[in-house]
N, C-alpha and C positions, 0 to 999 in steps of 0.2 A: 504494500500500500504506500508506502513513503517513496519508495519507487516511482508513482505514479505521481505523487504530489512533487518531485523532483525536475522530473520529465519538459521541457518546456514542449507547448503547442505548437501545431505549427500557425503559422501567423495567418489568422481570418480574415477576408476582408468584405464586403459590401458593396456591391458596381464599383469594381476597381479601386476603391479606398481602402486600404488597410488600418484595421481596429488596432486602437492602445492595446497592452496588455492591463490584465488586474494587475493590482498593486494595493498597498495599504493607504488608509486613506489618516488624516486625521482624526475623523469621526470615528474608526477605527480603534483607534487609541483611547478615546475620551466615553467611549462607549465598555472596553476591557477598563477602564477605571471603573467604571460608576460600579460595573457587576461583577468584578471580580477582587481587585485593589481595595477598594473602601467598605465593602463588608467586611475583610481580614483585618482590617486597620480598628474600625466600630467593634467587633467583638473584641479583639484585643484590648483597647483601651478600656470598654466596660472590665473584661475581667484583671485590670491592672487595676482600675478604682475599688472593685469588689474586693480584692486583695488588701489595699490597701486600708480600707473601711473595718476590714475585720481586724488584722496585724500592727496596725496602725506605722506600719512602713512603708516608705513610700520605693516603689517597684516599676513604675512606670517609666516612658520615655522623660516626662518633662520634668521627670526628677533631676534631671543632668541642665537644667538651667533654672 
């Protein structure tokens, strides 16, 4: 399968125009933040404060400023 996802196409075109290939886009990027990046970030910080609440230590990232 990676083989395949490897592979480049051959180049498509449309009455004589040749199509871009895909490529990553920005929205891309800012879309793997919202659903993947800042979930892990939100749970984590909750259970650094829940940590913290209980132990009364501070464990978190913004302990370090």
């Amino acid at each position: 399968m990676l083989n395949k996802l490897r592979l480049r196409r051959k180049t498509e075109t449309v009455m004589g125009h040749r199509l871009e290939e895909p490529r990553l886009t920005f929205m891309v990027v800012v879309w793997v933040f919202i659903y993947a990046v800042l979930p892990v970030v939100m749970v984590g910080s909750l259970l650094d404060l829940l940590v913290q609440q209980m132990t009364g230590q501070c464990t978190g990232f913004w302990c370090w400023f």
